[in-house]
VMD Tcl script that draws the C-alpha trace (Angstrom):
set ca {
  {-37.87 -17.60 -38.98}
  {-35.92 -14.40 -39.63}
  {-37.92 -12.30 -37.51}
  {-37.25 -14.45 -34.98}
  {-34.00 -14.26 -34.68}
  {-34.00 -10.48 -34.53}
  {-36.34 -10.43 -31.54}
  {-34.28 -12.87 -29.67}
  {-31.32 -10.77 -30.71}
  {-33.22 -7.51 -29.48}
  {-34.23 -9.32 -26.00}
  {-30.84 -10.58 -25.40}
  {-29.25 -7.07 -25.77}
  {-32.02 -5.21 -24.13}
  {-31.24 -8.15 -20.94}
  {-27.46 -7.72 -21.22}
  {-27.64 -3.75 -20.76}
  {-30.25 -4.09 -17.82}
  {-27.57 -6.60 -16.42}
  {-24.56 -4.10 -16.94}
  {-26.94 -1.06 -15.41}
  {-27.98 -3.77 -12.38}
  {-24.24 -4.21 -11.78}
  {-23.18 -0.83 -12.14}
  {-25.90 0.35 -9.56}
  {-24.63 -2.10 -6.85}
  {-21.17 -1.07 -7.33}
  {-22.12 2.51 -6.69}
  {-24.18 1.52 -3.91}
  {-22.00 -0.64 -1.96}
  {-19.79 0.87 1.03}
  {-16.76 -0.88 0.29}
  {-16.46 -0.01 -3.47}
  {-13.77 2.47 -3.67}
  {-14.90 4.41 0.22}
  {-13.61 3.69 3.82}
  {-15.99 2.17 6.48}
  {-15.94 5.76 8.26}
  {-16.85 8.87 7.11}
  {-14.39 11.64 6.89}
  {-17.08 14.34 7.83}
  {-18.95 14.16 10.76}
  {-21.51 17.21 12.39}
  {-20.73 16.85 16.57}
  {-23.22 19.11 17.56}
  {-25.33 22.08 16.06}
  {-27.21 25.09 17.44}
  {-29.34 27.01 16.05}
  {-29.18 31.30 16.94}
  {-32.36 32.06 14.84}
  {-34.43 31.71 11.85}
  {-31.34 30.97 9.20}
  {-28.50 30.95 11.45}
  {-26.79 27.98 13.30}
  {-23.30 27.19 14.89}
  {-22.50 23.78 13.26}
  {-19.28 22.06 15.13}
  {-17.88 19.59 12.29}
  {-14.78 16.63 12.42}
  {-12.75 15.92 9.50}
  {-10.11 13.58 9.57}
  {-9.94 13.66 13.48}
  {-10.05 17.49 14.14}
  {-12.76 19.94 15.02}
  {-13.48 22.61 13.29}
  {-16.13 25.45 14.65}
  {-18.76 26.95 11.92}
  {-21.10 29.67 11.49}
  {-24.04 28.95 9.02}
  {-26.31 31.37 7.52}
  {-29.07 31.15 4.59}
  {-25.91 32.32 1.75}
  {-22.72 31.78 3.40}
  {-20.47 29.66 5.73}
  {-17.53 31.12 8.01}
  {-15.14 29.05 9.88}
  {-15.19 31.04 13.14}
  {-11.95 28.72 14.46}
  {-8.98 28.33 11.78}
  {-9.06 25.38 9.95}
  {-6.19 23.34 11.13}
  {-2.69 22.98 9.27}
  {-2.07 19.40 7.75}
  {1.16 17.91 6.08}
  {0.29 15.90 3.27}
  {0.76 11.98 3.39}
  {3.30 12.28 0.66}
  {5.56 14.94 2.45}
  {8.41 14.26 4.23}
  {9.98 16.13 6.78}
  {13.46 18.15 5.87}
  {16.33 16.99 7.47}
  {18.73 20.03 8.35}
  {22.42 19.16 8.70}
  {24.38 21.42 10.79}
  {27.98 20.97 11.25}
}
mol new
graphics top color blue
foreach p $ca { graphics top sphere $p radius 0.5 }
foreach p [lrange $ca 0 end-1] q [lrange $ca 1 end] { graphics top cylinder $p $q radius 0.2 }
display resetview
């Protein structure tokens, strides 16, 4: 009867961890766990100038931003645009 128990025991904690890795799987899967709905990266359009190389026009957060990509590197060939952060407000200047 005592071997019994333990291999009830052992099936019930084997099932409990394949629940909590189940669960923790569909969290990580699911879009609405801790992302938006829309991605903050998106590729617009891409063209390739040979072999390795490619022109790769990319949107983050709403603004466009041209690349250059080769085999070991990527350049921004326009600037990368100037945000403010959420968080900041603007200065008021009091003149008098």
């Amino acid at each position: 009867m005592n071997w019994l128990q333990y291999v009830l025991s052992f099936a019930l904690v084997i099932a409990l961890l394949l629940a909590l890795l189940w669960g923790l799987r569909k969290m990580q899967n699911s879009a609405s766990f801790m992302r938006k709905n829309t991605p903050r990266l998106q590729i617009i359009e891409s063209i390739s100038m040979g072999t390795r190389q490619k022109i790769v026009l990319v949107q983050m957060d709403g603004q466009e931003v041209l690349l250059g990509v080769t085999a070991h590197q990527i350049t921004a060939l326009t600037p990368w645009p100037v945000q403010t952060p959420a968080f900041a407000k603007p200065t008021e200047t009091h003149t008098p």
